[in-house]
C-alpha positions in Angstrom: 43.4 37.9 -81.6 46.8 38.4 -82.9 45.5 41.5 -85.7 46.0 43.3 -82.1 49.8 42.6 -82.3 50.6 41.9 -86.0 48.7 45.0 -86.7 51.0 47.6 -84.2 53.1 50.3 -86.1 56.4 49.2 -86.8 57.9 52.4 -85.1 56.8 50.9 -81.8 58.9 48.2 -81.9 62.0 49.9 -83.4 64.5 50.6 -80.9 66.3 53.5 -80.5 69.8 54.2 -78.2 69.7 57.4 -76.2 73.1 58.4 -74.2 72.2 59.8 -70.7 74.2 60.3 -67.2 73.4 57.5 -64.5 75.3 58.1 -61.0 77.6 60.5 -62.7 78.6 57.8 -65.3 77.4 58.5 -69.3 76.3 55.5 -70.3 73.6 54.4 -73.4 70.6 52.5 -73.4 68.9 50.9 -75.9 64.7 50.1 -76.3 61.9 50.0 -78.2 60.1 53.2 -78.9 57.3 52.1 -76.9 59.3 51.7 -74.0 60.6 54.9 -74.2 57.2 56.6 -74.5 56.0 54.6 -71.5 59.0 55.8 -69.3 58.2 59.4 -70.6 54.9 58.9 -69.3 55.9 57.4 -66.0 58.4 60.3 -65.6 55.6 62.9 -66.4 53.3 61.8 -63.5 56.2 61.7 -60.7 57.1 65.3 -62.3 60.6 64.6 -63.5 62.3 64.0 -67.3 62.9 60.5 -68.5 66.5 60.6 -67.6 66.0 61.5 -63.7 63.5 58.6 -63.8 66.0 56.5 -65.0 68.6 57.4 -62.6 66.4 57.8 -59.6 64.9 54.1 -61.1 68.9 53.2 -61.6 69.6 54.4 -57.5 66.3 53.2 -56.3 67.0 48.8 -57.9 71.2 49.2 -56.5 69.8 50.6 -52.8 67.9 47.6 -53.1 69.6 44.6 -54.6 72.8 45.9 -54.6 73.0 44.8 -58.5 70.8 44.8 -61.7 72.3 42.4 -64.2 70.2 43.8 -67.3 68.9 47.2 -66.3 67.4 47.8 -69.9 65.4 44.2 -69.0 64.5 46.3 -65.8 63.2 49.1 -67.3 61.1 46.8 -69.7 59.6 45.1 -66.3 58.7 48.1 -65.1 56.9 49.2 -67.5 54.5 46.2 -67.9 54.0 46.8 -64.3 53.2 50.5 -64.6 50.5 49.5 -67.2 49.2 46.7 -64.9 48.7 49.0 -62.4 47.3 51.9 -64.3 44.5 49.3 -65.3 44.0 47.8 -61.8 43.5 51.4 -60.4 40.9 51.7 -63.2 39.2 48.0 -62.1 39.2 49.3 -58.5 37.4 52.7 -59.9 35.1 50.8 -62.0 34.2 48.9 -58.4 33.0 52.3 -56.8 29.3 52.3 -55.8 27.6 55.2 -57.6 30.4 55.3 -60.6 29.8 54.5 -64.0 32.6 53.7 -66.0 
């Protein structure tokens, strides 16, 4: 089971700083590459770059809970939850009468 893990390309798990504007304030943020390519992903579906994501993302937590006391933490979060979705919505598909998956 773990040759899944141990077995990952090191460059995932590097992380990498990338300076970007949230709320008008230049500020830097620091993940794994893996992280980054998820957000990139995230961003390409709702049809904006990574950093508008982020803000929006950034806006979006502070409208809600008025605070985020790791946002990079929150970014991380949200990624696992984009995949868990992305593979519900392919359960649910699989559960379609007439589909073959």
């Amino acid at each position: 089971m773990c040759e899944l893990y141990v077995k990952a390309d090191p460059i995932l798990y590097e992380s990498r700083s990338r300076s970007l504007r949230i709320c008008g304030v230049v500020t830097t943020l620091r993940l794994e590459n893996q992280f980054w390519d998820l957000l990139a992903e995230i961003a390409a579906v709702d049809g904006m770059t990574t950093n508008q994501l982020i803000g929006k993302l950034y806006e979006e937590v502070m409208d809600y809970r008025g605070e985020v006391v790791n946002f990079a933490s929150f970014l991380r979060v949200s990624c696992t939850r984009f995949l868990a979705q992305r593979r519900d919505r392919v359960g649910e598909l699989s559960l379609v009468p007439g589909r073959v998956s």
